[in-house]
N, CA, C and O of each residue as an XYZ file, in Angstrom:
812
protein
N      -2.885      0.857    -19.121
C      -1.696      1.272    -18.385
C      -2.043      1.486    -16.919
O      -3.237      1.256    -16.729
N      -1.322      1.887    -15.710
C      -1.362      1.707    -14.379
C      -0.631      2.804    -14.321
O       0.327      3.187    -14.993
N      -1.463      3.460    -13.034
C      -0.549      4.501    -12.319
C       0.219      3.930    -10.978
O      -0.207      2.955    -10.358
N       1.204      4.533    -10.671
C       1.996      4.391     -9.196
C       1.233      5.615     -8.282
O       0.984      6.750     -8.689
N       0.947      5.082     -6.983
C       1.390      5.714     -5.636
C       3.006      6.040     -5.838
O       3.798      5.431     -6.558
N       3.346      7.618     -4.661
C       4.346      7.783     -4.954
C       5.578      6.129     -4.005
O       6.748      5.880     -4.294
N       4.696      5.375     -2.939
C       4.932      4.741     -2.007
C       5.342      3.260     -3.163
O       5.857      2.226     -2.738
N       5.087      3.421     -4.169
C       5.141      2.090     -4.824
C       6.576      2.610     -6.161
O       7.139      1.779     -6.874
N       6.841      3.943     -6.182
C       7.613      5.030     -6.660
C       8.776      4.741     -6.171
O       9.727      4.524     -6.921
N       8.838      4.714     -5.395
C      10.497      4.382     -4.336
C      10.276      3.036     -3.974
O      11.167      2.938     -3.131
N       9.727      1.910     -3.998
C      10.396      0.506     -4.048
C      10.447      0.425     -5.258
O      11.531     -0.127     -5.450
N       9.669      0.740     -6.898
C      10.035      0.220     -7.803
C      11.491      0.701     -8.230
O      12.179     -0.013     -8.960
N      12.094      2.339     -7.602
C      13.132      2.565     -8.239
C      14.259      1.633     -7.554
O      15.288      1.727     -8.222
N      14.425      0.750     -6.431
C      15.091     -0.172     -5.871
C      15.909     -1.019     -6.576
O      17.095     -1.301     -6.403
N      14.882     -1.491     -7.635
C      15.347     -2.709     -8.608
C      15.382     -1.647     -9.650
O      15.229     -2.498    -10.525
N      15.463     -0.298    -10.479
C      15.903     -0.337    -11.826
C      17.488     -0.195    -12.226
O      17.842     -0.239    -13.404
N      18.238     -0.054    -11.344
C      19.543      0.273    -11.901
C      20.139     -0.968    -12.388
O      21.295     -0.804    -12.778
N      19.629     -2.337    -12.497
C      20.331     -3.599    -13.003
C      20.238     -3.059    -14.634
O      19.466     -2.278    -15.189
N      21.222     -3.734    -15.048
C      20.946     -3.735    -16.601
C      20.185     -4.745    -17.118
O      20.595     -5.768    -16.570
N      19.300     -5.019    -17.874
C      18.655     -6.308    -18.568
C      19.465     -7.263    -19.122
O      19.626     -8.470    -18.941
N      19.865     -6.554    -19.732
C      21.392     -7.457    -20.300
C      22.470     -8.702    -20.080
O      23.038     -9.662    -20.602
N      22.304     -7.974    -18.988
C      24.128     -8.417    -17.820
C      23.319    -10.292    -17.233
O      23.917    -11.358    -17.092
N      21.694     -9.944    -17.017
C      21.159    -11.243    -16.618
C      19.744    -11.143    -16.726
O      18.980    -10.244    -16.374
N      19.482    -12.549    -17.440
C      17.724    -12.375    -16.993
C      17.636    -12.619    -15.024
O      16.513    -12.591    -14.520
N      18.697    -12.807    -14.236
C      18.203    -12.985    -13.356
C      18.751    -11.968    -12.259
O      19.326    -12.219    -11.200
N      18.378    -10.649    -12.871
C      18.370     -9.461    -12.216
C      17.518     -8.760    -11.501
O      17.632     -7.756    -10.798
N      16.316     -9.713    -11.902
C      14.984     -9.307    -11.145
C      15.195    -10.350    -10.475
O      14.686    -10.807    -11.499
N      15.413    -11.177     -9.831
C      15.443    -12.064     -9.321
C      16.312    -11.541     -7.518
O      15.894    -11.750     -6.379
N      17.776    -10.738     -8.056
C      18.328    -10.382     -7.412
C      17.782     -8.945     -6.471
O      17.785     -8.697     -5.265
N      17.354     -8.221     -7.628
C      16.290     -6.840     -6.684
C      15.727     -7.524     -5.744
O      16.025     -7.406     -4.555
N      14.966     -8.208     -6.141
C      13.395     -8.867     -5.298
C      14.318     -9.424     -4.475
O      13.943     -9.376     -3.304
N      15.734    -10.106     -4.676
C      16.589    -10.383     -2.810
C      16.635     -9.209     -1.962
O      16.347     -9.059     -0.774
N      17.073     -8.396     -2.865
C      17.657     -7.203     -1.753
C      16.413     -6.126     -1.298
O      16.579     -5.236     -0.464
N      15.217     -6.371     -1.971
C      14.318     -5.342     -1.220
C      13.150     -6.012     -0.395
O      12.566     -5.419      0.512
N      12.766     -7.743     -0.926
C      11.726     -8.394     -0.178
C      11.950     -8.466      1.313
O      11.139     -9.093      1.994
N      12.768     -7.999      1.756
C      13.138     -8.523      3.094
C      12.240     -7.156      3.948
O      11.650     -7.203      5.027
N      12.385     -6.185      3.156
C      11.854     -4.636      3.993
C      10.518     -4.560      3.402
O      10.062     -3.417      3.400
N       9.725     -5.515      2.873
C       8.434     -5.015      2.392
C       7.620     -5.977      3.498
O       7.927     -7.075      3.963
N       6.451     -5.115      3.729
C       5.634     -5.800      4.619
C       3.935     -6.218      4.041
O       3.474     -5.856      2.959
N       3.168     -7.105      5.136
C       1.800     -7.024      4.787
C       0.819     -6.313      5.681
O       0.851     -6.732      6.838
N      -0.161     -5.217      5.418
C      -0.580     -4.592      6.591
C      -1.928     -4.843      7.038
O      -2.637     -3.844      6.915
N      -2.479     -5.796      7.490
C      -3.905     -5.982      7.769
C      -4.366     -4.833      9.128
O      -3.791     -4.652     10.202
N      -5.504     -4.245      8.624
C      -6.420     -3.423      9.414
C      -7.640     -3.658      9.985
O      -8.263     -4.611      9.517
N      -8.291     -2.856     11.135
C      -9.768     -3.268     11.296
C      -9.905     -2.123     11.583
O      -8.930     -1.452     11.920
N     -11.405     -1.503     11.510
C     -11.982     -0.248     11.466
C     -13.826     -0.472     11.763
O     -14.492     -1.375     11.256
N     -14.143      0.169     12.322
C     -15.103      0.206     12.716
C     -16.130      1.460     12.073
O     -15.949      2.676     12.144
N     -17.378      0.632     11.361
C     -17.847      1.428     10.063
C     -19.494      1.482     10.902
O     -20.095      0.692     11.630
N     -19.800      2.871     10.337
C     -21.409      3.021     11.119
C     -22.434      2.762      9.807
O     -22.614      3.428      8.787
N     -23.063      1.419     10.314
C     -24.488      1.672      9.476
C     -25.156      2.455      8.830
O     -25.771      3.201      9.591
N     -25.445      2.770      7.218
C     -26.364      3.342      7.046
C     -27.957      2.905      7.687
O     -28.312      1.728      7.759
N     -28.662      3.847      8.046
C     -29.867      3.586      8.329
C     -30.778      3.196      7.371
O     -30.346      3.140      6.220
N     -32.192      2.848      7.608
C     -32.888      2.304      6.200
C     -33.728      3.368      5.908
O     -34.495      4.013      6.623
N     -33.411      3.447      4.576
C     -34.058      4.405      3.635
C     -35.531      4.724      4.505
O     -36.192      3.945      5.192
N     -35.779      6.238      4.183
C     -36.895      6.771      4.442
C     -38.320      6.333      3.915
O     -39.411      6.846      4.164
N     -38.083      5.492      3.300
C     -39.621      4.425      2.249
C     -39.669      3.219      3.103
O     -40.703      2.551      3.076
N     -38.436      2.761      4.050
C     -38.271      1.352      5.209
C     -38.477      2.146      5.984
O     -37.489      1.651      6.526
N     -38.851      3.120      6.793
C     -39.135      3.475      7.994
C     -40.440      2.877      8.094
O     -41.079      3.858      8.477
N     -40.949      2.301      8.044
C     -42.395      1.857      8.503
C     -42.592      0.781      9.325
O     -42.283     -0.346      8.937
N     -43.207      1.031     10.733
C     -43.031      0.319     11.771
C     -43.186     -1.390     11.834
O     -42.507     -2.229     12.426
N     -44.419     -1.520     10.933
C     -43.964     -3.157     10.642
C     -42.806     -3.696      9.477
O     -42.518     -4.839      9.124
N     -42.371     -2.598      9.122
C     -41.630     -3.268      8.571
C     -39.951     -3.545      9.458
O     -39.095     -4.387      9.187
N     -39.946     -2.484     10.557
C     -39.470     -2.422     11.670
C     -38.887     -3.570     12.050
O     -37.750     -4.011     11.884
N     -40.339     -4.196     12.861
C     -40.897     -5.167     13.662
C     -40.479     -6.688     13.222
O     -40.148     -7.707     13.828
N     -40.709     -6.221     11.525
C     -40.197     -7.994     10.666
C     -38.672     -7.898     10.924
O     -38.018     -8.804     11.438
N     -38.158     -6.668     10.502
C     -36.615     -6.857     10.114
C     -36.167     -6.466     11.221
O     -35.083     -7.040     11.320
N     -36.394     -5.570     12.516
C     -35.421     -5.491     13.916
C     -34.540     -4.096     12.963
O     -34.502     -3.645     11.818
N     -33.977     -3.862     14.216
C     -33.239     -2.498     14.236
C     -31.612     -3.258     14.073
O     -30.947     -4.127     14.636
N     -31.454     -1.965     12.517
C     -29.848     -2.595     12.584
C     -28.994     -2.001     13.272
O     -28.932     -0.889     13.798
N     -28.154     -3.123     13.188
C     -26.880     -2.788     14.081
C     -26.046     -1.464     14.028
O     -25.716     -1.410     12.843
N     -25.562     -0.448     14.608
C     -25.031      0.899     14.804
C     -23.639      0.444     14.137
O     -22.854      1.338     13.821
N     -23.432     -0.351     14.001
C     -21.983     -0.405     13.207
C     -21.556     -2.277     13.245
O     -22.096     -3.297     13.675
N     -20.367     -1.946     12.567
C     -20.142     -3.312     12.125
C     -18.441     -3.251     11.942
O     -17.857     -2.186     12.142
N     -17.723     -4.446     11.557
C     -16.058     -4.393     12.017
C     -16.073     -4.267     10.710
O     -17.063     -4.660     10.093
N     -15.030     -3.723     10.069
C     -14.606     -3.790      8.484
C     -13.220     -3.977      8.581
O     -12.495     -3.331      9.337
N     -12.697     -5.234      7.496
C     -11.020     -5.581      7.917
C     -10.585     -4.722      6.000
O     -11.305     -4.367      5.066
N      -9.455     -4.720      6.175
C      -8.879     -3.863      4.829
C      -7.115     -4.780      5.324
O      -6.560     -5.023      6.395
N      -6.830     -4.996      4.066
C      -5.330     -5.281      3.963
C      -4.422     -4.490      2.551
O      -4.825     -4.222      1.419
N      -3.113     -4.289      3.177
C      -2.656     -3.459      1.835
C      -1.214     -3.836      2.322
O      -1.064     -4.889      2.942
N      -0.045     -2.931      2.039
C       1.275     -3.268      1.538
C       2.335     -2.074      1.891
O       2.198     -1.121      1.123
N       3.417     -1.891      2.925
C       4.180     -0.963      3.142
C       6.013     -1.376      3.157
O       6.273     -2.541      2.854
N       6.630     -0.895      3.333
C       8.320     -1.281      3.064
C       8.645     -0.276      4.263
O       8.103      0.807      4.484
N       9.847     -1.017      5.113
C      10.254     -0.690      6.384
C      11.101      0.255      5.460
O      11.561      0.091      4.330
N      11.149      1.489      6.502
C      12.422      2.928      5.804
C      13.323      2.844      6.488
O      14.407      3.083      5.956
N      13.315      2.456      8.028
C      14.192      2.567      9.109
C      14.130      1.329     10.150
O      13.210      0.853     10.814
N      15.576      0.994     10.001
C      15.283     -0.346     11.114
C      15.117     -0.307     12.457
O      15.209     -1.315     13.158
N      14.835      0.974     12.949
C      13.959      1.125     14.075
C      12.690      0.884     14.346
O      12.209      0.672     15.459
N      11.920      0.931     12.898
C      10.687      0.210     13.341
C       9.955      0.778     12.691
O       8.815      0.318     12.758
N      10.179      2.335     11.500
C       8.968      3.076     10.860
C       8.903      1.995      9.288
O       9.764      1.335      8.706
N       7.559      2.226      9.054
C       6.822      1.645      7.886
C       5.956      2.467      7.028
O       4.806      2.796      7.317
N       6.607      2.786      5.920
C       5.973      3.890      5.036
C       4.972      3.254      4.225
O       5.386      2.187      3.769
N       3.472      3.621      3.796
C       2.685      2.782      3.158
C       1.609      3.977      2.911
O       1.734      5.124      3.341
N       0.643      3.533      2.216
C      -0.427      4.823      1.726
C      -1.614      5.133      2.994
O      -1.953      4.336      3.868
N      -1.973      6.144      2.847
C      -2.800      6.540      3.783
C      -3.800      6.195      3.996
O      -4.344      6.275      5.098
N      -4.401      5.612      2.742
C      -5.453      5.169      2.238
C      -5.632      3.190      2.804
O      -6.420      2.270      2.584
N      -4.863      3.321      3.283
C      -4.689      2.006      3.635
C      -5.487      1.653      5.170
O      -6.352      0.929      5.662
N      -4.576      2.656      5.482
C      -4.447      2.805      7.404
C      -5.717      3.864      8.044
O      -6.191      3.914      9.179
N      -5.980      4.538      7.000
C      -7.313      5.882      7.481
C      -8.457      4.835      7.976
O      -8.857      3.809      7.424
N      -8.823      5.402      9.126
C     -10.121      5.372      9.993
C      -9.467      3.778     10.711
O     -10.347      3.044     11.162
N      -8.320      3.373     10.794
C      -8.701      2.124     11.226
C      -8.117      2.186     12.713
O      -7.363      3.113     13.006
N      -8.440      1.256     13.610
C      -8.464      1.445     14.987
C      -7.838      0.196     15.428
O      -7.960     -0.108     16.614
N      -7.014     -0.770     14.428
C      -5.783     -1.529     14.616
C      -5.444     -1.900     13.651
O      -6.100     -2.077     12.625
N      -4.038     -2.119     13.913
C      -3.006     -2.200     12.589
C      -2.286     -3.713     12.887
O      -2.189     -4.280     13.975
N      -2.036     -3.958     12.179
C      -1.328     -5.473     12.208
C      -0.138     -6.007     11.180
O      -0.380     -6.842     10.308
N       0.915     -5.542     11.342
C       2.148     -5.577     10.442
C       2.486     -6.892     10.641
O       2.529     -7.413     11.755
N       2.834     -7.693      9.150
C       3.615     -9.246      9.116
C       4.598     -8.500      8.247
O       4.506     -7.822      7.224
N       5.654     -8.917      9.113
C       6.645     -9.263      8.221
C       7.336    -10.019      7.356
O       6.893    -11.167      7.389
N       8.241     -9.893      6.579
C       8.827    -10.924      5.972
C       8.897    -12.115      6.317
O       8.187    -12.930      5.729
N       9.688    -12.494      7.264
C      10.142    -13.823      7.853
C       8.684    -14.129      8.898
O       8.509    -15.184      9.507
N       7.893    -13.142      8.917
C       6.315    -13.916      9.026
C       6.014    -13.266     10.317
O       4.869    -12.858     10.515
N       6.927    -13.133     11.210
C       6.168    -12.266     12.493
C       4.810    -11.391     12.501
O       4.591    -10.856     11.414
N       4.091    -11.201     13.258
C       3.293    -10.152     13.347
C       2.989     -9.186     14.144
O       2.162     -9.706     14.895
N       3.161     -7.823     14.553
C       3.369     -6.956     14.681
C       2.199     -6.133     14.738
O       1.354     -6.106     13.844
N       2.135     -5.229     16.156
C       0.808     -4.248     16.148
C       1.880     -3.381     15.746
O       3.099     -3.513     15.849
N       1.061     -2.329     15.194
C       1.597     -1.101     15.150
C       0.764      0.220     14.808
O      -0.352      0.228     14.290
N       1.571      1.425     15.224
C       0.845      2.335     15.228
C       1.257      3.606     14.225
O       2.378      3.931     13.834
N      -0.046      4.212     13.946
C      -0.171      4.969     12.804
C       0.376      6.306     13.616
O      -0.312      6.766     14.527
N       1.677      6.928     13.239
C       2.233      8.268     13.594
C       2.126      9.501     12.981
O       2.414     10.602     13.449
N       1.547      9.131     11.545
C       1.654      9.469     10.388
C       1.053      9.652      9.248
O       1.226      8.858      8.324
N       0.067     10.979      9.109
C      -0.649     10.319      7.643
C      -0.869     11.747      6.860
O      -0.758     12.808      7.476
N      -1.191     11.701      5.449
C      -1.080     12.717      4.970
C      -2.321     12.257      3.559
O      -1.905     11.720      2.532
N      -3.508     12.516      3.725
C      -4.911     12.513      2.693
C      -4.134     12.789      1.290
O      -4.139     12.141      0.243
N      -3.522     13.887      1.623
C      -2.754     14.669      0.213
C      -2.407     14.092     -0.907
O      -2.836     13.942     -2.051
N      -1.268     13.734     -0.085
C      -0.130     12.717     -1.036
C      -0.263     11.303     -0.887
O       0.523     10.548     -1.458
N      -1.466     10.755      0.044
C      -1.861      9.442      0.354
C      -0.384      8.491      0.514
O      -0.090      7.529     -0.195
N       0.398      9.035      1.606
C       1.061      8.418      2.535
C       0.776      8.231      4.036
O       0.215      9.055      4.758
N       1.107      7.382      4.288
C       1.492      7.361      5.913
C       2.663      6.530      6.540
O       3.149      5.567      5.947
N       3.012      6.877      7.547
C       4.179      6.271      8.537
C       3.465      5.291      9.484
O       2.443      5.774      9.971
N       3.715      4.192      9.818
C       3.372      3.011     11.160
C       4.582      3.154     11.628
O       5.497      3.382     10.836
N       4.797      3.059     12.840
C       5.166      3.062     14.006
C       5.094      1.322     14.654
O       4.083      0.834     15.158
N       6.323      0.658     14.492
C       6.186     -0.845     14.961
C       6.661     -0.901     16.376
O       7.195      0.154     16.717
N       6.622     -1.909     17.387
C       7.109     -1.643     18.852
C       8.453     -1.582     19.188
O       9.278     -2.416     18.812
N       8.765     -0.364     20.072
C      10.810     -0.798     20.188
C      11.485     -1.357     20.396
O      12.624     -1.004     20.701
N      11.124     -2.344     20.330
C      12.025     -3.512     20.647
C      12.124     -4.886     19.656
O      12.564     -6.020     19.847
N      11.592     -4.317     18.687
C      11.108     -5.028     17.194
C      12.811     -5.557     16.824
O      13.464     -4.550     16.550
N      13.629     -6.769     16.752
C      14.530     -6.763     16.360
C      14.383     -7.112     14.902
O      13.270     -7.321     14.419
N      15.722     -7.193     14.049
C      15.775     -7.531     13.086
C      15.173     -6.983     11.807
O      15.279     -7.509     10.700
N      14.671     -6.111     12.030
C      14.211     -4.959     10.933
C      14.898     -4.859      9.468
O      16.106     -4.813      9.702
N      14.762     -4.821      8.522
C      15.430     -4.512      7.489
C      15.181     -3.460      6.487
O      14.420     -3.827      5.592
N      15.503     -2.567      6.418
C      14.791     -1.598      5.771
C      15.466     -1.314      4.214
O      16.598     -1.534      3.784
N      14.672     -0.931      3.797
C      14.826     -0.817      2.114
C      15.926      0.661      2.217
O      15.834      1.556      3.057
N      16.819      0.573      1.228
C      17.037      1.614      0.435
C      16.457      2.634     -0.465
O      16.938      2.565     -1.596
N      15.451      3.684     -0.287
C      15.199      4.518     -1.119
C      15.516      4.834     -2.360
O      16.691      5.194     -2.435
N      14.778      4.849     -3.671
C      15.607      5.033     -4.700
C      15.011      6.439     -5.292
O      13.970      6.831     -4.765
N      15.588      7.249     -6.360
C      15.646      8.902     -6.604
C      14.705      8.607     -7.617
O      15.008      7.729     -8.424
N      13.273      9.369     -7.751
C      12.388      9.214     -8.887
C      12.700     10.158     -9.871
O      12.478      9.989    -11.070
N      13.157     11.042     -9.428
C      13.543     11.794    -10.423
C      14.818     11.277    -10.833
O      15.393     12.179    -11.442
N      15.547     10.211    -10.780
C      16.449      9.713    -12.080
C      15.816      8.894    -13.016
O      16.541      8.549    -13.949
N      14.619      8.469    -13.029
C      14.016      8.020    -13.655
C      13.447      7.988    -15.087
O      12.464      8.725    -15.011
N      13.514      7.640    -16.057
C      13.319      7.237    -17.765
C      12.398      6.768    -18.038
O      12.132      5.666    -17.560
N      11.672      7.295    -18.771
C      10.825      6.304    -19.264
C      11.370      5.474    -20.376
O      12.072      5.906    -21.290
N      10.838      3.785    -20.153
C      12.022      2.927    -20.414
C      12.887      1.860    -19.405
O      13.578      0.851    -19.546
N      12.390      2.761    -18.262
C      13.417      1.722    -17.006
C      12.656      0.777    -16.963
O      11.497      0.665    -17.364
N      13.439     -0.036    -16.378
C      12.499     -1.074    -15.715
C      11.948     -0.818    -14.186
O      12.445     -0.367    -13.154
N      10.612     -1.359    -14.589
C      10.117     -1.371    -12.910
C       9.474     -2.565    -12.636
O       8.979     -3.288    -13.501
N       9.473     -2.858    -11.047
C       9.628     -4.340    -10.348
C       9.013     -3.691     -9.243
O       9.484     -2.892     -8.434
N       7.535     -4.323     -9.389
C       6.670     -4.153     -8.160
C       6.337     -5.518     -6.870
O       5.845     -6.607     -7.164
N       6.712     -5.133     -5.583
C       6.381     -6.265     -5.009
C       5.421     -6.232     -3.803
O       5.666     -5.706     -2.717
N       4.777     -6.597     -4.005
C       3.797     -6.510     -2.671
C       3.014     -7.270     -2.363
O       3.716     -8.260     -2.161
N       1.288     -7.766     -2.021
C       0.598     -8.138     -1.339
C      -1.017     -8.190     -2.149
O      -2.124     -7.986     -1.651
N      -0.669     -8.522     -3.479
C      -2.031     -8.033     -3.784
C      -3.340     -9.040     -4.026
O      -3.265     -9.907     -4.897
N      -4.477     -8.894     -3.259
C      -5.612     -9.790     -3.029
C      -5.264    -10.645     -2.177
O      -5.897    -11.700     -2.143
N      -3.866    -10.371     -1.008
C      -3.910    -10.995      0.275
C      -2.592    -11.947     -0.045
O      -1.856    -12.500      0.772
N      -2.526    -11.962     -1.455
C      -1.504    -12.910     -2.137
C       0.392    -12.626     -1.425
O       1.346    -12.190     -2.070
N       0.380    -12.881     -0.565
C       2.101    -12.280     -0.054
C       3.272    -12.775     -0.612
O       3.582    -13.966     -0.594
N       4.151    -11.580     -1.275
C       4.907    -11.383     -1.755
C       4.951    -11.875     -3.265
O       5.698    -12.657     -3.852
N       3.645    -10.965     -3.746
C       4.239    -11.045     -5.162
C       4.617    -10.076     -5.842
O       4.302     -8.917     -5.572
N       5.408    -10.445     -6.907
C       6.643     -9.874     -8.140
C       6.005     -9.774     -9.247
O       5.248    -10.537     -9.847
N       6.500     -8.474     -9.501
C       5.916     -8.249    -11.173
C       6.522     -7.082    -11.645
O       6.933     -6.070    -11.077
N       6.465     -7.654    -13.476
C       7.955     -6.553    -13.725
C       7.266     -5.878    -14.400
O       6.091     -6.219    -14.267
N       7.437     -4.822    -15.282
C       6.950     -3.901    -16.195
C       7.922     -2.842    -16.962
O       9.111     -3.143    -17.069
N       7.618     -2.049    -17.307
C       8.940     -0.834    -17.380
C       7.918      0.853    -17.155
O       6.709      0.985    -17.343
N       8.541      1.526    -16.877
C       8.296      2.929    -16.589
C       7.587      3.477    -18.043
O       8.342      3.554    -19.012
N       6.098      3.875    -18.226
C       5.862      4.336    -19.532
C       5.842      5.517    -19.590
O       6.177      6.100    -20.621
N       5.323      6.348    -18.165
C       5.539      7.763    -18.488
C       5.963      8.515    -17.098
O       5.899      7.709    -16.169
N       6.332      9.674    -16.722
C       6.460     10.503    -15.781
C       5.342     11.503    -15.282
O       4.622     12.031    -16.128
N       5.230     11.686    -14.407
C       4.906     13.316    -14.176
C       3.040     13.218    -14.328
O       2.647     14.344    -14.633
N       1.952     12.312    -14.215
C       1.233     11.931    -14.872
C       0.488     12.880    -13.809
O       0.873     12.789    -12.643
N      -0.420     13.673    -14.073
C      -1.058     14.808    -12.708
C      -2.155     13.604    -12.811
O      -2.551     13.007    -13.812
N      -2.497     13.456    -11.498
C      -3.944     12.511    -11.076
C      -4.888     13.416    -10.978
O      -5.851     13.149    -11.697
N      -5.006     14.542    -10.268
C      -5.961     15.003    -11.055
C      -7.268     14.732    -12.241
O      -8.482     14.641    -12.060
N      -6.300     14.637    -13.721
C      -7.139     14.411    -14.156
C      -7.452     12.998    -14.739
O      -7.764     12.665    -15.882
N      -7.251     12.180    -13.461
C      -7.972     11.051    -13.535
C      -9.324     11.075    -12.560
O      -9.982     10.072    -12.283
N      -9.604     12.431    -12.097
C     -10.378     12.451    -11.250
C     -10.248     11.957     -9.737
O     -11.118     11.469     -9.015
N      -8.915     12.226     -9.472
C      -9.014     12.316     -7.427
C      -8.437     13.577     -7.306
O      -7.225     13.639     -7.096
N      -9.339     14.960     -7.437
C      -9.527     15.583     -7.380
C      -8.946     16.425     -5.420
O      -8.735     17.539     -4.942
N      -8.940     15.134     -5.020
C      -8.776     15.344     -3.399
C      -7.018     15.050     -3.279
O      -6.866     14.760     -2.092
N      -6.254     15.020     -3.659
C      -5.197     14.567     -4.410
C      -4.059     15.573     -5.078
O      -4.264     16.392     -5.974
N      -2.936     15.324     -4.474
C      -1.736     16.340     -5.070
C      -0.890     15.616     -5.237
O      -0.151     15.530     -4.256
N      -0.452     14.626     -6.589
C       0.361     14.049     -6.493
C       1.015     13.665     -8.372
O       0.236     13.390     -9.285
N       2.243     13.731     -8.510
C       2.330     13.021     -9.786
C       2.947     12.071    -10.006
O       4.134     12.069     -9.682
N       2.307     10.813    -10.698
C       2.638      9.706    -10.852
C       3.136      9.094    -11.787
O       3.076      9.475    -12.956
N       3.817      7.837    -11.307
C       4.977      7.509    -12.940
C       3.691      6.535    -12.959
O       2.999      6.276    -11.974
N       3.490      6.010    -14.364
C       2.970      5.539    -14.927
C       3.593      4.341    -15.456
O       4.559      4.530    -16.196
N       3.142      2.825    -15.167
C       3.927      1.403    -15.771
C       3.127      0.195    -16.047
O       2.171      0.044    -15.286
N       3.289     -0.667    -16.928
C       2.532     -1.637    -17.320
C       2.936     -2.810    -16.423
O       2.413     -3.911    -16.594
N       3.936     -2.583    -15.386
C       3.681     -3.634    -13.996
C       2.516     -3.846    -14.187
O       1.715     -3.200    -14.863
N       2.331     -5.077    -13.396
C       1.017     -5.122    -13.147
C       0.583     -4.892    -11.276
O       1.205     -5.607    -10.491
N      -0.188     -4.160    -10.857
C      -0.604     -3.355     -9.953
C      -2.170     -3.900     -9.230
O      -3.126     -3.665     -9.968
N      -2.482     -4.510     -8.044
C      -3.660     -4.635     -8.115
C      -4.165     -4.201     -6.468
O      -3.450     -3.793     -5.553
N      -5.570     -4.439     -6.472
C      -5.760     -4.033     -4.857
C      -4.720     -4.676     -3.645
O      -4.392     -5.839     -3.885
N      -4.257     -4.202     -2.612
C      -3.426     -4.440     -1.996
C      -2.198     -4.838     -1.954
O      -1.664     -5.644     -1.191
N      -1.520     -3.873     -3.323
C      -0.428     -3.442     -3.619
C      -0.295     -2.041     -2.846
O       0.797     -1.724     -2.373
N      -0.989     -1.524     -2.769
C      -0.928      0.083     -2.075
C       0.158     -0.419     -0.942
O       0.591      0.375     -0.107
């Protein structure tokens, strides 16, 4: 089974109010009305070298291998949904922490610096900040987690392994799931739980 971010919590509740019933091509129709406000977020961050172990300190061994480099670029990509068509982009914190540029694509493919206004370790959210004059924005509708069943359907869309804009359905298996004791202990958050399928850079 898979846990949700609460950030993946409010786009999946987007698409559950269709009935299954009425059409198999109801997922079809969510994924119209919310792909337009989901974005892709590529990062770069700048990471410091560990030094070499205290058993490699030895001067020829120095001399063979040279002194490493004090740091090095590290890129990270993940997945956020516009809230406001002014330009904010809600996405996990965990995404955007330590990085020292942000790079929002949008839907229709633009790309976009933007800046982090916003972040919270806690609840592993954050807000980006896109430029003002960003036209054409589309922002998602919020949906209420607490109307939520286990039983609904849920429809995850995002970015995962760089892959843009993919869909995947599942249904809601449980509520209220404390992370905790899955061990992120650093962490205040409770999560719905769904057999979507969920992978790195879905966050």
């Amino acid at each position: 089974m898979i846990f949700l971010s609460p950030l993946l919590a409010l786009v999946l509740a987007l698409g559950l109010a269709a009935p299954a019933w009425a059409s198999h091509g109801f997922v079809a129709k969510a994924v119209a009305r919310v792909a337009p406000a989901v974005v892709r977020i590529d990062t770069e961050r700048q990471v410091l070298n560990q030094r070499f172990e205290p058993g490699f300190e030895d001067p020829l061994l120095r001399e063979l291998f040279g002194d490493l480099p004090s740091s090095h670029r590290e890129n990270g990509q993940g997945s956020g949904v516009v809230i406001a068509a002014d330009g904010l982009v809600l996405t996990n914190a965990h995404v955007v922490e330590g990085a020292d540029r942000v790079q929002v694509t949008l839907a229709d493919g633009r790309q976009l610096d933007g800046q982090v206004v916003g972040s919270d370790p806690i609840t592993d959210l954050a807000v980006v900040r896109l430029p003002a004059n960003t036209k054409g924005l589309k922002a998602a509708r919020l949906g209420d987690s607490a109307a939520l069943v286990p039983g609904d359907w849920a429809i995850a869309l995002g970015n995962p392994y760089g892959l843009d804009s993919t869909v995947t359905l599942g249904i809601v298996s449980s509520l209220h799931r404390n992370i905790s004791s899955l061990g992120f202990t650093d962490k205040r958050l409770e999560l719905i739980q769904t057999d979507a399928a969920i992978n790195p850079g879905n966050s």
